[in-house]
Structures are given as structure tokens and as C-alpha cells.
C-alpha positions in Angstrom: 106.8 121.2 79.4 104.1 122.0 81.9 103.4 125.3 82.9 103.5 127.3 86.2 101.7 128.7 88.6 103.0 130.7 91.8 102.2 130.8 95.3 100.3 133.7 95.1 98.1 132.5 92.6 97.2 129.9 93.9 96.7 131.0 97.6 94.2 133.8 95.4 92.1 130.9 94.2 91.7 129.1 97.5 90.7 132.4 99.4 88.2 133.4 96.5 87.0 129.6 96.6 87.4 128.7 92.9 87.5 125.3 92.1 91.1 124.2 92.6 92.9 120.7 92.9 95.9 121.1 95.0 97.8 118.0 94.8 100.9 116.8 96.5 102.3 114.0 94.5 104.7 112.8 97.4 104.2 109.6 99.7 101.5 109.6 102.3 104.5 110.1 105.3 105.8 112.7 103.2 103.0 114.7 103.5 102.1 114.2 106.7 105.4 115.9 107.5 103.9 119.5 106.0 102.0 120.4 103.5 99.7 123.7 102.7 96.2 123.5 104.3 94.2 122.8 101.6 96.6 120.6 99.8 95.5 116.8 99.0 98.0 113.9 98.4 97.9 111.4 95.7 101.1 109.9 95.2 103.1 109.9 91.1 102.1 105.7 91.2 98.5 106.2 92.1 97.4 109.2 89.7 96.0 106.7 87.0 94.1 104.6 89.4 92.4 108.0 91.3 92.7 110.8 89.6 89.6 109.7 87.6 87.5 108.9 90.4 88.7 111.6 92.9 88.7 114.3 90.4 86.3 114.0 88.1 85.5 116.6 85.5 89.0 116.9 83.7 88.9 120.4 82.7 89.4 121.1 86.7 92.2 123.3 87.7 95.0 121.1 89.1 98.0 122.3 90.5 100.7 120.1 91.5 104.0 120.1 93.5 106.6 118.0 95.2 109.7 118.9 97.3 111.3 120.1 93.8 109.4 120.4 90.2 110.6 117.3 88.5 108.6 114.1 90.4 105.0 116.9 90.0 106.1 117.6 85.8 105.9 114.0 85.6 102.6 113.8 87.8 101.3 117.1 84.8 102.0 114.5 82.2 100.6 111.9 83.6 97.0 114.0 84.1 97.6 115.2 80.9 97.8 111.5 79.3 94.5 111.1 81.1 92.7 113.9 79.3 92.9 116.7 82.0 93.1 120.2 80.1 94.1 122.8 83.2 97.0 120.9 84.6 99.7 123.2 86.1 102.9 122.6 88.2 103.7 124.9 91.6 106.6 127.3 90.6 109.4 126.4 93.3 107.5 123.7 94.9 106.6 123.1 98.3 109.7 125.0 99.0 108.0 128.1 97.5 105.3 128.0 99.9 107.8 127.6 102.8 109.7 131.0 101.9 106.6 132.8 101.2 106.0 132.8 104.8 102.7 130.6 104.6 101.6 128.1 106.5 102.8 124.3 106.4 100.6 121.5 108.1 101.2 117.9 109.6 100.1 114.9 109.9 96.7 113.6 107.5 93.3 114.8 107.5 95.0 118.2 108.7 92.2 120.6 107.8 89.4 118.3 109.3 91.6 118.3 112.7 92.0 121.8 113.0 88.3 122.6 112.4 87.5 119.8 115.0 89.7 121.6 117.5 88.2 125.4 116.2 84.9 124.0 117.4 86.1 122.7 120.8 87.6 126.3 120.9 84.5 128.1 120.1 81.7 126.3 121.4 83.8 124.8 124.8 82.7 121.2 123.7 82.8 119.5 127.3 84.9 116.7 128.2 86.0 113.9 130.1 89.2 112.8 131.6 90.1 109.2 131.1 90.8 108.9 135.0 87.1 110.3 135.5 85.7 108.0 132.6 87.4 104.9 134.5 86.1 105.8 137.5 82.1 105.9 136.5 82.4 102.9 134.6 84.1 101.0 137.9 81.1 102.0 139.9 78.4 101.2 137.4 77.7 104.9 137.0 74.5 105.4 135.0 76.7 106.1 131.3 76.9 105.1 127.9 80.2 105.3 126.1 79.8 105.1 122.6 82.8 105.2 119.7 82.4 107.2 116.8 85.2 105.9 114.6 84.1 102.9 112.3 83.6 99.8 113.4 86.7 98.1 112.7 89.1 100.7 114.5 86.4 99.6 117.0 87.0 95.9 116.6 90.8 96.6 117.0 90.7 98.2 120.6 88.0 100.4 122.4 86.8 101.5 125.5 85.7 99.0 127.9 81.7 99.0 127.8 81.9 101.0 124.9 79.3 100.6 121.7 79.8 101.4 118.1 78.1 103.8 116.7 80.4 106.0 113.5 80.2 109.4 113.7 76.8 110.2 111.4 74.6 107.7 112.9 74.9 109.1 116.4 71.7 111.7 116.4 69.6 108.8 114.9 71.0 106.2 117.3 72.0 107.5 120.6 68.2 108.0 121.7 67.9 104.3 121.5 71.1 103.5 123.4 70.5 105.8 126.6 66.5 106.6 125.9 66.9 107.7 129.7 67.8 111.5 129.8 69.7 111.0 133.0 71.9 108.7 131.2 75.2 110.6 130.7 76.4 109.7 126.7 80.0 110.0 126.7 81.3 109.7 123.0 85.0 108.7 122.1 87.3 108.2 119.8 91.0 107.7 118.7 92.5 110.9 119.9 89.8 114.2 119.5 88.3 114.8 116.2 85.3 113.0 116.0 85.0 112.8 119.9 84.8 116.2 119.4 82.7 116.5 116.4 80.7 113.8 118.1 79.6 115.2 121.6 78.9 118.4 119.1 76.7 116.8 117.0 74.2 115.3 119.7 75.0 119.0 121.4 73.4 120.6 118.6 70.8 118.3 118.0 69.2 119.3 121.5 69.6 115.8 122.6 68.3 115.6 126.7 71.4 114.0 127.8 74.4 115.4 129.3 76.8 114.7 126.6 80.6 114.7 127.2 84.1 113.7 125.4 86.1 111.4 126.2 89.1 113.7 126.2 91.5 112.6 124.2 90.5 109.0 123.0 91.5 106.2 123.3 95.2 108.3 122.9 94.5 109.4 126.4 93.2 106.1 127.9 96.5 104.6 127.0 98.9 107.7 128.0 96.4 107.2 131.4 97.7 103.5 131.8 94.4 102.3 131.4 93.1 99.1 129.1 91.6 98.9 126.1 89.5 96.2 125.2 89.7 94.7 122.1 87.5 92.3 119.6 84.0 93.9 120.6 81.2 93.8 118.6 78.8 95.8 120.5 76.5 97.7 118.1 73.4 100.1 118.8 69.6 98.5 118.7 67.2 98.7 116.1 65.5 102.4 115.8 62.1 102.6 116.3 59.7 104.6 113.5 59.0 107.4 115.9 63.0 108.0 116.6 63.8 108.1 113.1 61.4 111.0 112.7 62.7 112.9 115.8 66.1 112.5 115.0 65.4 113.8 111.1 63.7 116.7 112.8 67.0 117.6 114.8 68.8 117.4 112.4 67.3 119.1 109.7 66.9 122.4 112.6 70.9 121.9 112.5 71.2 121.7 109.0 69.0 124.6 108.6 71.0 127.0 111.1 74.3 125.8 109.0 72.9 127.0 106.3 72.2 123.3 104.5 70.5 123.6 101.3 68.0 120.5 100.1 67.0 119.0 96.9 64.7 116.7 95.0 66.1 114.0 92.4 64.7 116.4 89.4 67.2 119.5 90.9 69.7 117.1 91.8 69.7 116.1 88.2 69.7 119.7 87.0 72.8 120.4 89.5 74.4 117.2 87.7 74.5 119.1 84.1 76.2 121.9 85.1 79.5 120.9 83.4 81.4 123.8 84.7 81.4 122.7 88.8 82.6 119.3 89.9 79.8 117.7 91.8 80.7 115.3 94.2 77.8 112.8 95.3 77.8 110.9 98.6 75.9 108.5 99.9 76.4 108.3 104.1 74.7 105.9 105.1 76.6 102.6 106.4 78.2 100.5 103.9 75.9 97.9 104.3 72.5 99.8 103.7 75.3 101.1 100.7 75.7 97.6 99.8 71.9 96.7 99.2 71.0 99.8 96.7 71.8 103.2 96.6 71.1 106.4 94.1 72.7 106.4 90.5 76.0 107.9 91.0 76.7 108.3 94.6 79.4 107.1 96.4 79.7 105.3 100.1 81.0 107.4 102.3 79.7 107.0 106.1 79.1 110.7 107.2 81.8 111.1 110.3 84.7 109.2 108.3 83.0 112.2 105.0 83.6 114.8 107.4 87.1 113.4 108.9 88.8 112.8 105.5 86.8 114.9 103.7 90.4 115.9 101.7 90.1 112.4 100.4 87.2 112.2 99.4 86.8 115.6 97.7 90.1 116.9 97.3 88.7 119.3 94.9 88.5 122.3 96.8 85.1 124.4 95.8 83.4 121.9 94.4 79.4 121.0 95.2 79.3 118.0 97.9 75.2 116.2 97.5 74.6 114.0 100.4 72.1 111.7 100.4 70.5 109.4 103.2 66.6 107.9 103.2 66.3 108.1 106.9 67.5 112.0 106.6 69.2 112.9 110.1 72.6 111.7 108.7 73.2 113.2 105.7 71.4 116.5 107.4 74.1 116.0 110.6 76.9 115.3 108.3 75.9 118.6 105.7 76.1 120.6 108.7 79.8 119.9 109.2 80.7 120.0 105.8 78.5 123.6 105.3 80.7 124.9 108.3 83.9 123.8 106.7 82.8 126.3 103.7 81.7 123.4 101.1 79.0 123.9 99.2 76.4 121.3 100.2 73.4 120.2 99.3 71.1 117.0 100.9 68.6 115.3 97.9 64.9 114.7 99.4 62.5 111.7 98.7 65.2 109.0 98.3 63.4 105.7 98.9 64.5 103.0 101.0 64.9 100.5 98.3 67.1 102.4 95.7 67.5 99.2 93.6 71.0 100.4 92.1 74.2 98.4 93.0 77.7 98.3 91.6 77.2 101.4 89.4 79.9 102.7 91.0 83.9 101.5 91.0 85.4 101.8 94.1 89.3 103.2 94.9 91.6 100.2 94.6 92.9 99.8 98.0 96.2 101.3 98.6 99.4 99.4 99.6 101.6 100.0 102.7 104.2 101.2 100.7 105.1 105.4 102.0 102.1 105.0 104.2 102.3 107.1 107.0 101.8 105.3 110.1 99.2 107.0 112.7 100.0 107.9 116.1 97.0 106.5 117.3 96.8 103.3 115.8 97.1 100.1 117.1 98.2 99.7 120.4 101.7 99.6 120.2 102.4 103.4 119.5 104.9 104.8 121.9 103.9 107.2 124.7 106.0 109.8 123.5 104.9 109.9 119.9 100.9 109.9 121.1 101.7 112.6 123.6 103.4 114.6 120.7 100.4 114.2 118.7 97.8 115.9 120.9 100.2 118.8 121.6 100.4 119.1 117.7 96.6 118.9 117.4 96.6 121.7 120.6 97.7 124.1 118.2 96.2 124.1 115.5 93.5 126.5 116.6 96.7 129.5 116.4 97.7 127.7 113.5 94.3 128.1 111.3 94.8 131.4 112.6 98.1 132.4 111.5 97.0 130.7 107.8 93.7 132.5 107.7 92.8 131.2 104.8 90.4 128.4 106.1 86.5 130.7 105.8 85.3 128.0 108.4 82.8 128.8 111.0 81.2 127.3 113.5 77.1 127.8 114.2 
């Protein structure tokens, strides 16, 4: 029989930051219908496959729950099996949380959201309405539109003239897209988090441009009756030598205001033997620079999709995040991010172009459309009503994190 923890307890752990696993073993459209803050899912039928990878050191604390205590004691003996040692089930399940008066989330990627609308909140991130957007690119207005979401959510339907450039590469890249300063960069995306995050980053970085949002996405070009194109395969040019250079100096000023702490391979190493913190290692680059050689150890995990579903990728909560990027601005843009979401982050230094090391690495088994939850904003077939219900959800999650308070974000 597994044993308990209660809501309190665990809600002490999260505020005092200790390393915790809080894992919903439901279905993906389960938890998307609430869930605690800091909660991550990983369904009962996929704990073999991830647990290992997502949560590596096995004497982390995990705590798990369901809607009632039987389907997360089977999820405790199945971590068990695997050789986890600190493997606990919620007392009273999710229902527990519900009556304590705490906070319950929707949708996926909920913390990543909210903190993508706290900055909008604090820093007045300016936007763009699609009906103004429309109307510069009918007159040939002097813009570039680029989409920070990865390329094939880009490939599926974008915004007409629009370029893709994810989320992390657009510090390095948008200086050779619009290299005039009077050329307004207007960055989008599905609905408002990495539009946000986005038009932030370049914001930060001191880029010349006027920078805007697209509000809303490509949700909000739609609910506007406008078209989307779709099949693109516009991509940014080639960077020159001397824009890499500015673009790492940007960033790094960002990184160094957010607090960002940097390493060399030897500490990086050191950090690695500390057997008592869970040290997650990412590698944000694109997946094709991945692809060709990359550090011992880390995994792919393109900086804007790191810092949208960064509950995925690191669903233990308190652990150490190490980015690592030879060009620099990216992982130094993307650490920023994660430092204001109150990870512990480091960036490694003197990582050579050709790292040589391929395949050292075994990637997540891809998931199956079975309880998947479907997005609001994907595809184009979504119905007004159900997009339109999504923003007002995302709307409030500023009150929300508030009403939680349990989040430590800030925002530089």
C-alpha cells in the first residue's frame, strides 16, 4: 500500500521550492479540465515509457493523484517497479485540493500561459488587432510578420506574408529579416503566449524596431473572418558573423538582468555529480543543428516550445534546467524566461559548433491520440465559440495566479 501525503504538504513543498514531482495520472483531456498549478500529467499507460526519461533521478519526491486514490496507487506501484524510492499518493485526490479552497487550472501548458499573460500585464506588451494587421499588409505597409510557433504549426496555417522563425531564434534572426529599423516586426502565434513572450523577447533585447503582437493569433485572425494561409515554407536568411555577435550580446544583458547564471563544461560536469538535485540538460537550438551533434547528455528542446511546455519537459518542479546553444543568444533568451518562471538555470559556455555526439540520447516515444486533449487553436476547424472561450480563459489567468499565489514568478 502506498503512502500519503496531504494537500498541505505538498502545497508546503512547492512554496518552499523543494524538489517535487506532481503527477496527474489521468488522460491529457482530463487534465486539461483542472488540475493544481504546478501539477504535470503523465497518464497510468505511459509511466514506463517516461517516467525514466522525464524524471530522472529516482529517489525524487513524486506525488501522485487522480480523481479518486485507486488509478494514482496503481501509478505508486508502477514507479515503484521502476526503482523510484520517494513515491507517495495525494490523500483525497484531486478532490482534496478542490475542498481545500486551492486553486484548479485548465487547459495544457497552464502555468507557461498564465506567466505569458503576467508579463503582458506587467510590462503592457503592445499589440495588434487582426483588422489593423490586415490592413498594413493590404497596403504593402513597410512590416514583417513573423510566427513564433514551430514550423509545422506554421506549415499547417499562418498569417499571410508571414515567416517562421520559433520563439528562441527570434533575437538572433529578426535583425536579418527587417535589418531596417523602420520596419515594424509584428510577431504571432496561435492564440497569445509566445506572441507574447515573442514581441517581449526582441523588447528586451533593445531591438530598434517597433515590435508589436499580433493580438491574439492566428485564434483572432480567424474569430476576425480573416484567411489563413496554409503550406508556407518561408524561413529567415542566413545570419551574418557580426549579427550573431550582436544578438549574443543582447541577450546575454537580458540574461544577466534575469539573473541567468553561466558555466563552463568542467562546472557543468561538477553540477552533473550532485546526486541529490535533478539536473535537466537542454539543448535549444533547432532540431536540425540538434540532429548534426550536440553535448553528451542534453536533450532537443527549441527554446520557445522549452519555455511553452516547460511542464513537459521538466515536470520536476525545483530541479536545475542547463541550457546550452553555440551561437549563445538562444539559450541566454530562453534562460531568461525560465529564470523568471523561478527555475533554477544555468547556460554552459565554450560549446563548439561541431559537438560530434549524436544519438546519445532516446527520445519520448510519440504519444497516441488516445485521451488527447484536442486544442482550441488547432487546425482550422475549431469552432468560433470554443476559440472565443479560450482567450477569455487565458484573460484571467492573471487574477487567477493571483488568487493561487503560489507561482514566485516575476517579471524583469
Amino acid at each position: 500500500m502506498s503512502s500519503t501525503v496531504s494537500v498541505r504538504d505538498v502545497r508546503a513543498a512547492l512554496l518552499a521550492r523543494r524538489e517535487l514531482a506532481f503527477i496527474d495520472v489521468r488522460s491529457e483531456a482530463a487534465f486539461a479540465a483542472d488540475h493544481p498549478l504546478f501539477a504535470a500529467q503523465l497518464p497510468l499507460d505511459r509511466i514506463e515509457l517516461e517516467a525514466p526519461i522525464r524524471i530522472p533521478r529516482r529517489d525524487t519526491t513524486v506525488v501522485l493523484y487522480g480523481d479518486e486514490d485507486q488509478p494514482a496507487a496503481r501509478g505508486a506501484g508502477i514507479f515503484e517497479s521502476l526503482g523510484y524510492s520517494e513515491v507517495s499518493v495525494l490523500e483525497g485526490g484531486l478532490e482534496a485540493w478542490r475542498s481545500a479552497g486551492l486553486e484548479l487550472f485548465q487547459d495544457v501548458n497552464s502555468y507557461s500561459k498564465a506567466f505569458g499573460e503576467l508579463v503582458e500585464s506587467r510590462r503592457h506588451t503592445p499589440s495588434l488587432t487582426a483588422e489593423e494587421v490586415a490592413a498594413l499588409i493590404e497596403r504593402k505597409a513597410d512590416i514583417a510578420i513573423v510566427d513564433a510557433r514551430r514550423f509545422d504549426e506554421y506549415h499547417t496555417m499562418s498569417i499571410p506574408t508571414g515567416t517562421s522563425v520559433p520563439g528562441a531564434e527570434l533575437v538572433l534572426r529578426v535583425p536579418a529579416i527587417a535589418p531596417d529599423p523602420n520596419t515594424t516586426v509584428i510577431v504571432n502565434c496561435a492564440g497569445r503566449t509566445r506572441s507574447i513572450i515573442g514581441t517581449q523577447s526582441l523588447l528586451n533585447a533593445g531591438l530598434p524596431n517597433r515590435v508589436v503582437a499580433l493580438r491574439n493569433g492566428t485564434i483572432g485572425w480567424k474569430l476576425a473572418g480573416k484567411a489563413l494561409d496554409a503550406g508556407q515554407q518561408r524561413r529567415p536568411p542566413e545570419v551574418s558573423a557580426k549579427l550573431v555577435i550582436e544578438a549574443k550580446r543582447r541577450a546575454r544583458e537580458v540574461a544577466y538582468r534575469a539573473g541567468v547564471r553561466h558555466l563552463d563544461v568542467d562546472q557543468l560536469n561538477a553540477l552533473g555529480e550532485d546526486s541529490a538535485r535533478t539536473l535537466y540538460r537542454f539543448d535549444v537550438r533547432t532540431p536540425e543543428e540538434y540532429d548534426a551533434g550536440h553535448l553528451p547528455g542534453f536533450r532537443s528542446a527549441p527554446g520557445g516550445q522549452l519555455v511553452q511546455e516547460i511542464d513537459f519537459f521538466a515536470p520536476v518542479r525545483g530541479a536545475r534546467i542547463v541550457l546550452s546553444d553555440a551561437l549563445g543568444a538562444r539559450a541566454d533568451m530562453t534562460a531568461s524566461w525560465l529564470a523568471q518562471m523561478a527555475w533554477d538555470v544555468y547556460v554552459v559556455e565554450g560549446v563548439p559548433d561541431g559537438r560530434g555526439v549524436t544519438n546519445d540520447v532516446p527520445p519520448l516515444p510519440a504519444r497516441s491520440a488516445k485521451g488527447r486533449y484536442k486544442r482550441p487553436y488547432e487546425g482550422t476547424d475549431s469552432p468560433a465559440s470554443a476559440t472565443q472561450a479560450y482567450l477569455d480563459w487565458e484573460y484571467g489567468l492573471v487574477e487567477q495566479l493571483a488568487r493561487d499565489d503560489s507561482h514566485g514568478f516575476f517579471v524583469i
